[in-house]
Legacy VTK file of the C-alpha trace (Angstrom):
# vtk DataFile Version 3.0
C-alpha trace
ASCII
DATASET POLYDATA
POINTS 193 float
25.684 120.402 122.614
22.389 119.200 121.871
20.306 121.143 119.211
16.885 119.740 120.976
15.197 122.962 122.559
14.273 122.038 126.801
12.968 123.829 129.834
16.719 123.158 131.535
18.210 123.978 128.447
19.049 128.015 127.300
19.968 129.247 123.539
23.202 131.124 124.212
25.250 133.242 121.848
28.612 135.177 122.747
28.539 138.873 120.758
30.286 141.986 121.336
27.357 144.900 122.496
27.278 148.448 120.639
26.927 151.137 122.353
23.565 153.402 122.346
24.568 156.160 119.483
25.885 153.245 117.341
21.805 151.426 117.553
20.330 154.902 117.381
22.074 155.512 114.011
20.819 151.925 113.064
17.020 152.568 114.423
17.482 155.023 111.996
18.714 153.473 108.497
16.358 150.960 109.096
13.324 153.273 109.160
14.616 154.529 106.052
14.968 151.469 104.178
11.219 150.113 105.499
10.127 151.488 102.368
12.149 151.035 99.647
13.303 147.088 100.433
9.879 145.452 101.067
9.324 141.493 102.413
12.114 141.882 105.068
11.089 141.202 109.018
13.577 143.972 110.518
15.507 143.457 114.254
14.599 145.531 116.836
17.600 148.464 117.240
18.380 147.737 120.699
18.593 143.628 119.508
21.604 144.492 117.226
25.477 143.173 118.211
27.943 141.844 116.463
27.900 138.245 117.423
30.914 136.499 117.684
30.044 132.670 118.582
26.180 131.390 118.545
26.034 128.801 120.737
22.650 127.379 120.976
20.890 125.312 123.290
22.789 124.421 126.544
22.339 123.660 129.987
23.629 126.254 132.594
26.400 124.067 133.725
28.230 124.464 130.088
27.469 128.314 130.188
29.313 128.523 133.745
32.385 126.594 132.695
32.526 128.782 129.816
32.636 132.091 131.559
36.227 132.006 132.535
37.194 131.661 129.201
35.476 134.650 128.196
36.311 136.652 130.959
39.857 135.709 129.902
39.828 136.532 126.148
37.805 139.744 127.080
40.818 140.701 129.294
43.400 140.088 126.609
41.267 142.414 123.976
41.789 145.589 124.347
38.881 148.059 123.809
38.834 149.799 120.216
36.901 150.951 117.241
35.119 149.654 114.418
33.493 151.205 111.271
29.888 150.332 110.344
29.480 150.881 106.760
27.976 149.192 103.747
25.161 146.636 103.126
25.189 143.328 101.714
22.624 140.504 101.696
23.671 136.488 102.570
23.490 134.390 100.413
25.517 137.227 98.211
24.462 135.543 94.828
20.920 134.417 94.444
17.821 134.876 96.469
18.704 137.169 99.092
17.479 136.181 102.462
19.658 138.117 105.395
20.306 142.111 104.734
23.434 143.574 106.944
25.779 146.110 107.324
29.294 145.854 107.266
31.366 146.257 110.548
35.182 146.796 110.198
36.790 145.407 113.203
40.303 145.797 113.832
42.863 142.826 114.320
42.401 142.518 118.382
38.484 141.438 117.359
38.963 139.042 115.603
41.635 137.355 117.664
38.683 137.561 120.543
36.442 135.986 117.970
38.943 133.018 117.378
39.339 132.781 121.491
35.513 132.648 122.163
35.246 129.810 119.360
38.115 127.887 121.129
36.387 128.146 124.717
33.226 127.123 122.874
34.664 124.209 121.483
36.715 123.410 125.027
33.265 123.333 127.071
32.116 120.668 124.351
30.156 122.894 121.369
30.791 121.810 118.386
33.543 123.951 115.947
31.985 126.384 113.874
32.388 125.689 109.798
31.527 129.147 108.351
34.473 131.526 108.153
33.829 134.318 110.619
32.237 137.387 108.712
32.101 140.783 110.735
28.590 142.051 110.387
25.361 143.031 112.292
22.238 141.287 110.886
19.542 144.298 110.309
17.102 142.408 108.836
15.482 139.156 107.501
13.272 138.485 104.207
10.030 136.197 105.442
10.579 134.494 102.024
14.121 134.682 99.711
13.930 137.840 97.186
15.760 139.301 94.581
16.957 142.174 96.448
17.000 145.730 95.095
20.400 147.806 94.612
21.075 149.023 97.961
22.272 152.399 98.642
25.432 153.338 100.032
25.844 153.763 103.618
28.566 155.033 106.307
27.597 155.103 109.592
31.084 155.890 111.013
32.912 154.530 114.186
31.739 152.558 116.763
33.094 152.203 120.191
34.159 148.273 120.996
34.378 147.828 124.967
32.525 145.016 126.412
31.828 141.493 125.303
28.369 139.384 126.706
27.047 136.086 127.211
23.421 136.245 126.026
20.491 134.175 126.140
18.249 134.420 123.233
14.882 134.078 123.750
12.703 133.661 120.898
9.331 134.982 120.679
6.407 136.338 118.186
7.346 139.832 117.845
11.536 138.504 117.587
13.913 136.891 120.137
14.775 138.814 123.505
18.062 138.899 124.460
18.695 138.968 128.119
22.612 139.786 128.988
23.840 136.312 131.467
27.572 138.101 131.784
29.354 141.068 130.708
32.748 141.143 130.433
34.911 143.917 129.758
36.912 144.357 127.344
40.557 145.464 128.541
41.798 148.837 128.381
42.872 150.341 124.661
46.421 151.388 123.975
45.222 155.039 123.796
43.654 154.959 127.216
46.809 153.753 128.931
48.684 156.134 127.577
LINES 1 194
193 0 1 2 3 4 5 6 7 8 9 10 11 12 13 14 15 16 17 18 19 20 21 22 23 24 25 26 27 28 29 30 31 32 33 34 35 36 37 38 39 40 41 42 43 44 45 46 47 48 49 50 51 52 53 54 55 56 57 58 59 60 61 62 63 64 65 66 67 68 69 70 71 72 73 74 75 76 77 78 79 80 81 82 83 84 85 86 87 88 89 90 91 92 93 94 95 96 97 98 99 100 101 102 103 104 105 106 107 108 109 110 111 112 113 114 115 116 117 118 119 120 121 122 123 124 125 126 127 128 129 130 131 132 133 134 135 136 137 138 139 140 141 142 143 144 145 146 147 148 149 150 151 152 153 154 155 156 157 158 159 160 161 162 163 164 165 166 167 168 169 170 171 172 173 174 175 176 177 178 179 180 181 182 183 184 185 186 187 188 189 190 191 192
């Protein structure tokens, strides 16, 4: 896909959503690191998800012939847990210029990552280098810092049950993202029991 931004064109990404208590608990450990980890440009609470494929700019056309696929891999994954617990910075050496928290997904997520970068790469984006790191971006350092120790931090489980096609739109006070499809996520073992 092209990288060159265009009024036909939308900036797509494919992410799993978290559910309300899960960003609540976020909104929260954010407002209490404001003050101790200075420089950093924090998300908005109800921006955060654990992406699973950016996409970037694409015309609609792509975005519809990818939907099946997702719809597909969605169906195969069945709903589960994570953990979100401990921070890190990217890069993890160096200047820090990303802050996150960890998100432990188990083996069923990451299979749906692996599908949604296959249907990406079937509908013509191009294959992802970076080895797929389960995490949910909190923040972002205007300029790269020498970060200072971070505290320890368990937020517990999460609930994993529904994976969207969003556009991103970026804007002055942070991108907007607007939900294009949700699909869910397929029953978990536990619930057909």
């Amino acid at each position: 896909m092209t990288d060159e931004p265009a009024a036909k064109l939308i900036r797509a990404f494919v992410a799993i959503e978290l559910e309300a208590e899960t960003r609540a608990r976020l909104a929260e450990l954010i407002e209490s690191l404001r003050d101790r980890i200075r420089g950093v440009r924090w998300v908005r609470p109800e921006g955060i998800h654990l992406t699973l494929r950016f996409l970037g700019y694409a015309r609609n056309e792509v975005l519809e012939a990818l939907r099946p696929a997702l719809r597909e891999a969605a169906g195969s994954c069945p709903a589960g847990t994570a953990i979100v617990s401990g921070l890190g910075t990217f890069p993890e050496s160096g200047r820090a210029r990303v802050i996150w928290i960890a998100i432990s997904v188990p083996p069923s997520v990451l299979r749906l990552q692996e599908a949604c970068e296959r249907a990406a790469v079937a509908a013509g984006f191009e294959a992802e280098t970076r080895a797929f790191r389960p995490h949910l971006t909190l923040g972002r350092w205007k300029e790269p810092a020498r970060c200072p120790p971070l505290p320890g931090v368990d937020l517990g489980p999460t609930s994993l049950d529904r994976l969207v096609l969003f556009r991103s739109q970026p804007g002055r006070a942070g991108s907007v993202y607007t939900p294009i499809e949700t699909f869910a996520l397929a029953p978990s073992e536990a619930a057909r029991a």
